[in-house]
C-alpha positions, 0 to 999 in steps of 0.5 A, a space after each residue: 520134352 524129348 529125351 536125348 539118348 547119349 549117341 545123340 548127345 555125342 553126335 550133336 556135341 562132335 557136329 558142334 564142336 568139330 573145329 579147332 580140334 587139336 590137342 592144345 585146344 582140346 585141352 583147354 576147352 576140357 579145363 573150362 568146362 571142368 570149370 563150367 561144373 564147378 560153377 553148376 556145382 556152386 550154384 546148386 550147393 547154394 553156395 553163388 546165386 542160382 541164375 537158372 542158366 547153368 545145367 549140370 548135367 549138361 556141363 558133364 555132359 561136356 566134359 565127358 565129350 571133350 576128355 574122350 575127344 582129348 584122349 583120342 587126339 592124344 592117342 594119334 599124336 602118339 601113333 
């Protein structure tokens, strides 16, 4: 399997994601994926059955992209 280096990862997630690009929507997709880790977390701790369908990498991942794209949108509303 290829390896993902972190430019292309941010260049898909943008692509992916480039709708809906307010602050208000912004926000709310970072608060589920912060909650898409928790259940990784959950799930790797043993503490929910593992379905193998959750990925922690990939949900930080996420979350990294939605806070960085939360903070740029929040600094132009402020300029």
């Amino acid at each position: 399997m290829e390896q993902l280096t972190f430019h292309e990862l941010q260049s898909y997630l943008a692509q992916k994601y480039k709708e809906g690009r307010n602050s208000s929507a912004l926000f709310m997709k970072l608060v589920e994926e912060i909650g898409e880790v928790a259940e990784a977390l959950n799930q790797l701790e043993g503490r929910k059955e593992n379905l193998g369908d959750s990925s922690l990498e990939k949900e930080l991942a996420d979350v990294i992209h939605y806070d960085k794209q939360y903070r740029a949108d929040c600094l132009l509303v402020k300029l």
